[in-house]
C-alpha positions as CSV (number, residue, x, y, z in Angstrom):
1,X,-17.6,6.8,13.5
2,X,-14.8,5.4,11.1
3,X,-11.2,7.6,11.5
4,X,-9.7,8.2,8.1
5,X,-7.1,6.2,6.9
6,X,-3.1,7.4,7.5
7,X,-1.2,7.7,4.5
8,X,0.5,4.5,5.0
9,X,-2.9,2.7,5.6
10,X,-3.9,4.4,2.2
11,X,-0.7,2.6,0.0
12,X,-1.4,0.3,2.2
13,X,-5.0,-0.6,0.7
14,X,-4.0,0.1,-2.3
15,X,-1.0,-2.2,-2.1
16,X,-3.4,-4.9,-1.0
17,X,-5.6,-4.0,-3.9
18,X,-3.1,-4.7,-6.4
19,X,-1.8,-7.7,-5.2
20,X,-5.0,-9.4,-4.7
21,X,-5.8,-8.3,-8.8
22,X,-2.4,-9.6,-10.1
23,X,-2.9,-12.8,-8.3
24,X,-6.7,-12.8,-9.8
25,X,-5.0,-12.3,-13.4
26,X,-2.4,-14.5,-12.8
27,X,-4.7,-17.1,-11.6
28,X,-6.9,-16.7,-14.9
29,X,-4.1,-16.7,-17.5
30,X,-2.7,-19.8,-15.5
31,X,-6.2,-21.3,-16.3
32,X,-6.3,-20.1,-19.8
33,X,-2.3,-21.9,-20.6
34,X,-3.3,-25.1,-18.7
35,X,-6.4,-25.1,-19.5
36,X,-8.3,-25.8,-22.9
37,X,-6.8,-22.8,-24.4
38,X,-3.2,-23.3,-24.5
39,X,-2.4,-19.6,-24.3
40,X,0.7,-18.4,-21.8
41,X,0.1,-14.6,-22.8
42,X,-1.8,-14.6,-19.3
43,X,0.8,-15.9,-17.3
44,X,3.2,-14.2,-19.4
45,X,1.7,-10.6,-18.9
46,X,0.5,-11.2,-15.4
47,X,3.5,-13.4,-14.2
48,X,6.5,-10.2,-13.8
49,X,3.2,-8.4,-12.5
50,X,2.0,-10.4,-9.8
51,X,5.8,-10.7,-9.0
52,X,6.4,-6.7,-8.6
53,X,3.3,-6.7,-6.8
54,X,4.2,-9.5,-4.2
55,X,7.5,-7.5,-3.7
56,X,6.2,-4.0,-3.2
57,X,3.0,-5.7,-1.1
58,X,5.9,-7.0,1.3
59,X,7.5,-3.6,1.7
60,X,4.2,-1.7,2.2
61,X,3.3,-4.2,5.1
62,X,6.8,-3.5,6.7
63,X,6.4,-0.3,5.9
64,X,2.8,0.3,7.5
65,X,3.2,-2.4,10.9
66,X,5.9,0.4,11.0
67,X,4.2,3.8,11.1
68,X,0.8,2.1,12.5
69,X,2.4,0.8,15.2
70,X,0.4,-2.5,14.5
71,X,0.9,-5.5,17.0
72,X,2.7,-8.3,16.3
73,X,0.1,-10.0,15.0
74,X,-1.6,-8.1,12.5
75,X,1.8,-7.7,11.2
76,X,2.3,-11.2,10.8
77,X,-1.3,-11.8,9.7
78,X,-0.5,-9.1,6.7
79,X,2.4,-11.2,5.7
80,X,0.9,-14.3,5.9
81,X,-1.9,-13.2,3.9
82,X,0.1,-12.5,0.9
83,X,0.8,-15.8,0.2
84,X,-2.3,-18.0,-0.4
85,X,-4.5,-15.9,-3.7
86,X,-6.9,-13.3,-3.1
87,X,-6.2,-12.9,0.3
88,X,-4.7,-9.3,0.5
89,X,-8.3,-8.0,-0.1
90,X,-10.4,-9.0,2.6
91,X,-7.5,-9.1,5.2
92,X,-7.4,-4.9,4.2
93,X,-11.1,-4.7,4.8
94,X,-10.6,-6.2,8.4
95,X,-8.5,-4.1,9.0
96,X,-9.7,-0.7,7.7
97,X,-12.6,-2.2,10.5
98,X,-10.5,-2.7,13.3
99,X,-8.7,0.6,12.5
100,X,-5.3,-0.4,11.9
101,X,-5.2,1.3,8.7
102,X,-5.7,4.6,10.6
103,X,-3.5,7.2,12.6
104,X,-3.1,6.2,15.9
105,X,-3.7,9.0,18.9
């Protein structure tokens, strides 16, 4: 039986969420500028977004390990998992699983 998620686990998801999409458009306009387009509107648009992104990604993670109580690992984990792309999204998943995303009794 799966425990509903806290409400920092919840901007927690969806903080992972965005993160993982602005590094997926990011990734695509970078492709599209160095590719055999040409075009920077891509990296131009999704640059300053996948930026903010990062940055409020970082808080959320402090902000959750924080209210979930989450060990020192899965902390670290979330952290780490911010910096190589698309990694915010499945690390989320795991832990919705393991219920770190949840209250805790």
């Amino acid at each position: 039986m799966s425990r509903s998620l806290a409400p920092a686990g919840r901007l927690f998801a969806v903080a992972a969420f965005i993160e993982g999409f602005t590094w997926a458009g990011l990734l695509i306009g970078m492709w599209l500028k160095y590719g055999p387009v040409g075009n920077e509107l891509g990296v131009k648009i999704f640059g300053p977004l996948h930026g903010g992104a990062f940055l409020f990604y970082v808080v959320v993670t402090v902000l959750s390990a924080l209210r979930l109580r989450w060990p020192w690992w899965a902390a670290l984990l979330a952290m780490v998992a911010a910096v190589p792309p698309l990694v915010t999204v499945p690390l989320e998943m795991g832990f919705r699983r393991l219920g770190l995303l949840s209250a805790r009794a």
